[in-house]
N, C-alpha and C positions, 0 to 999 in steps of 0.2 A: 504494500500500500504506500502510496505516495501521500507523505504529510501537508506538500505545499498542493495539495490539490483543492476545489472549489466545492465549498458544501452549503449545501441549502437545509435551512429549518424550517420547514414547512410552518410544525404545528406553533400556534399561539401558545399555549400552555409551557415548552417545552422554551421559546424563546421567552416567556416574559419570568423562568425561574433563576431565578442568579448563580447557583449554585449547579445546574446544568448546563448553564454559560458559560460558567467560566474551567468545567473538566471539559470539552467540548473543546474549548478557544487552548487549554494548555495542551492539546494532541496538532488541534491544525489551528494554522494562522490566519488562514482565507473563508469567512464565516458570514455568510450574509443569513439576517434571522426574519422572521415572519413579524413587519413592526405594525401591522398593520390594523390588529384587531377581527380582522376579518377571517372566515375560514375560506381558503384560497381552492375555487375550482375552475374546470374548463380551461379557456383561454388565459385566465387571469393567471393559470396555477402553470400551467406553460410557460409564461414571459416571469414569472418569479423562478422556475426552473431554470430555464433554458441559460445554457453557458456554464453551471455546473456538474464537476463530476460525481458528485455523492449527495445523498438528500436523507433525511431525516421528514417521515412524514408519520400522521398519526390516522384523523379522519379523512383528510383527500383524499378522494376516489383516482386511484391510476389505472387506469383502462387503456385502450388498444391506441385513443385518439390523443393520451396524453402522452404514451411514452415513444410514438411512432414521429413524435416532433420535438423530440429530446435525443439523435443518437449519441450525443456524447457524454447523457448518463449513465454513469455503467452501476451504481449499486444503491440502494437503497435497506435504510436501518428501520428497521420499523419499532415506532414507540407507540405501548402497548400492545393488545393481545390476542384484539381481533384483526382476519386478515378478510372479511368480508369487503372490504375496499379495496382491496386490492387484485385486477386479473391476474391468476398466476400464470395462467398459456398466455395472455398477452406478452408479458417479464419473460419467459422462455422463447418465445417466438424474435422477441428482439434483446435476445442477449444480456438481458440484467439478473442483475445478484441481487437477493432476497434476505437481510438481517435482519434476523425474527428468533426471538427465545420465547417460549409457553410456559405461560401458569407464574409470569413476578410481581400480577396484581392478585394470588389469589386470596391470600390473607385479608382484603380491603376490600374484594367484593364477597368473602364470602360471611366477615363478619357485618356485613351491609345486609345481607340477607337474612342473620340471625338477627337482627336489629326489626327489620319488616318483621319477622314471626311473632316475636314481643310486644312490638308496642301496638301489632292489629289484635293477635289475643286478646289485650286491656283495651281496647278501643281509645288508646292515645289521641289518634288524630280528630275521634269526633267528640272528645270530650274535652281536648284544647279549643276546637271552633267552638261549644260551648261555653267556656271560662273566656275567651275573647267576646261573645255576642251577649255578656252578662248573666250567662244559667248557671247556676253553679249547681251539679246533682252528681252525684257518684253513677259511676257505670259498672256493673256486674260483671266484668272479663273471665277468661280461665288459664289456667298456668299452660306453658310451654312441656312442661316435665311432664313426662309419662306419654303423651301424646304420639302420632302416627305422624312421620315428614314423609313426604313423598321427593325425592331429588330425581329431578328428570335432565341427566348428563354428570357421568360420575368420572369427570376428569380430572385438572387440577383444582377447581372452584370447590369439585362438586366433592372431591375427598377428605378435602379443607374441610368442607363446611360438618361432614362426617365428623370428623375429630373434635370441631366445636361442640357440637350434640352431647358427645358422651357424657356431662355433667349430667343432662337432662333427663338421663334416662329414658329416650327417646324409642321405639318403634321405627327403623329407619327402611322404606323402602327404594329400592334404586331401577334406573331403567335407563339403559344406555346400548347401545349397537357392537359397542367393544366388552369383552368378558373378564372384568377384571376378579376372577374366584378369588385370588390369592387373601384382596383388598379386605371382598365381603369377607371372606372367611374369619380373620384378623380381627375385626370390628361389629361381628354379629349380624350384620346386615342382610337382605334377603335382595335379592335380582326379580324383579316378576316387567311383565307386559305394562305398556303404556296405560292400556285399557284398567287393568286390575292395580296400579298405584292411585289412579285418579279416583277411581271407585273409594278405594278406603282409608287415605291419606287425610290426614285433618289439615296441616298444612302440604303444599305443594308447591316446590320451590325447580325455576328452570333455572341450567347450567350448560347447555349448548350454543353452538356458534350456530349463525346465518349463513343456513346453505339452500342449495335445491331443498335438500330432503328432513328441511329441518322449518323453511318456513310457513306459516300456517301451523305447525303441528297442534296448536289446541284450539282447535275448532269448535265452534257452533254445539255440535253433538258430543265433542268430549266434554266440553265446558259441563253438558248438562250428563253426566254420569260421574263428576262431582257430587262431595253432600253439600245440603245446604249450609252447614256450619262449616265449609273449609276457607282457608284464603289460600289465595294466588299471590304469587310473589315471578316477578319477573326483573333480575338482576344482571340479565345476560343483554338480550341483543332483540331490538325491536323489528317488529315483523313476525314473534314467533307465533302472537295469540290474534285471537278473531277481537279488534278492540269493541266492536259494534255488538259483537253477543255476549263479550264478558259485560258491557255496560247495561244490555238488557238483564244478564241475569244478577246482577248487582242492582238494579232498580227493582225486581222485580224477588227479593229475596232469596233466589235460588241459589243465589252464593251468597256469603256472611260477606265476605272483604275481598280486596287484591290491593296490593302495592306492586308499583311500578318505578322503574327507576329509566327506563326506555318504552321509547315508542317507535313504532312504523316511522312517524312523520316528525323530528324534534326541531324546536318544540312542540308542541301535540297543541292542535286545532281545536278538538270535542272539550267546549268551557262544560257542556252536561255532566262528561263522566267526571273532569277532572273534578266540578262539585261536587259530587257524590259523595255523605255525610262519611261511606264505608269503601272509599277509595281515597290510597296515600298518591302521590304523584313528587320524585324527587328529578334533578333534572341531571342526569347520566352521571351521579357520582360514583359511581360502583369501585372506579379505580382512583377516586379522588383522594386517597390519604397522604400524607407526605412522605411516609416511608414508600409507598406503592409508584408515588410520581420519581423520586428518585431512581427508584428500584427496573422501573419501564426505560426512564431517562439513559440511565446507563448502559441497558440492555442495547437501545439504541445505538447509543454512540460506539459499543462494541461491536454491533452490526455493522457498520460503516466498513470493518477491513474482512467483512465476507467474501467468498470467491465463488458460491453456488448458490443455485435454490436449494434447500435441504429435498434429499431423494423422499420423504415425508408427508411432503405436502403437495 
């Protein structure tokens, strides 16, 4: 790797922290950063590229039209953990390198999600817009402990968040496309069907990436083989759930709760659901801790002297 070579920081977040400025500026000297405020796409994210050799991006979408007007980027670090923004057959088709490490926010999203279990249990969020709008009344909640999670993606989040539980004494059921026996065996846990966690989970918590085969997955007609006393917790990646039928069945009692920390569209459009006395809505902090932002930050900037796509992904 060449030090005096040309790098770009895409992400806002990553350029406005001092302390990933300045490990970043003590490897290379040529650093132009994202001052802009804005999250940079299309054309705009082209002419903030274009001229450099290495880039640092986080949510910019690089697709076929971005990186086929860039040849003389040759690598990209990727900060944080999802690569749903990113084409990979585009990056192979034209020659770039892919620096990407999995699972160094997962401690930050995974106690994010033990966070949503908790405070919908006690009905935290509707009994604070009550002590804001002058009611003051106690709300009836039920403990965490003892209780059924359902983890739908038991990778690095979704193992995390396993480990969190065992205080709770929790019932934990898992459902994921990869067989990790070893894991369940280890930690008690039981593997069943899509269909049969949502059936009996009190909470239900997603852990998978945005793929083909992953978006949409709770649909309309899984929502309603839910119990009416479960919450949804969605700490992953928006697009996964129906937002129009979980909002029907959240009006309509058929679900207790859901928190949200992603949406399909962010910010999220629906002022209905986001009202909703028994819907949380947080705005994509899943990997917002400061140990988590360092911990991605670096990941990146060590990605920057990759030389492959990993044969993985």
């Amino acid at each position: 790797m060449n030090t005096t070579d040309k790098i770009a920081v895409c992400s806002r977040s990553f350029s406005r922290n001092p302390v990933l400025r300045t490990e970043l500026l003590e490897r290379f000297a040529n650093v132009t950063f994202n001052e802009t405020g804005r999250q940079l796409e299309g054309d705009e994210l082209v002419e903030f590229l274009r001229g450099h050799d290495r880039a640092i991006t986080a949510l910019e979408r690089i697709d076929d039209y971005v990186l086929s007007r860039l040849p003389e980027l040759k690598v990209i670090g990727k900060y944080g953990v999802g690569l749903d923004m990113i084409d990979l057959d585009a990056m192979r088709r034209y020659g770039k390198y892919l620096g990407w490490t999995s699972g160094v926010n997962r401690r930050s999203a995974a106690e994010l999600a033990l966070a949503f279990a908790i405070v919908m249990l006690r009905h935290v969020p509707a009994a604070n817009r009550e002590v804001l709008a002058g009611t003051w009344r106690q709300h009836m909640g039920g403990l965490l402990s003892g209780r059924t999670v359902g983890i739908v993606g038991c990778g690095h989040i979704g193992k995390d968040l396993v480990k969190l539980l065992r205080p709770f004494g929790c019932t934990i059921l898992v459902n994921d496309i990869r067989d990790y026996g070893a894991f369940y065996s280890e930690y008690g846990i039981k593997a069943v069907s899509l269909e049969e966690l949502l059936a009996l989970s009190d909470v239900i918590t997603l852990h998978v990436p945005l793929d083909e085969s992953t978006r949409g997955i709770i649909t309309a007609e899984r929502i309603s083989l839910m119990k009416p006393t479960a919450i949804l917790i969605n700490a992953a990646r928006g697009g996964l759930v129906d937002e129009d039928a979980l909002k029907l069945a959240l009006m309509e009692k058929k679900l207790a709760s859901a928190a949200f920390d992603v949406f399909a569209v962010e910010p999220p459009q629906d002022t209905e659901l986001l009202n909703l006395p028994n819907f949380l809505a947080t705005p994509h902090i899943g990997g917002s801790a400061e140990e988590a932002i360092l911990a991605m930050g670096r990941a990146a900037i060590d990605g920057l002297s990759i030389n492959a796509i990993p044969d993985s992904l």
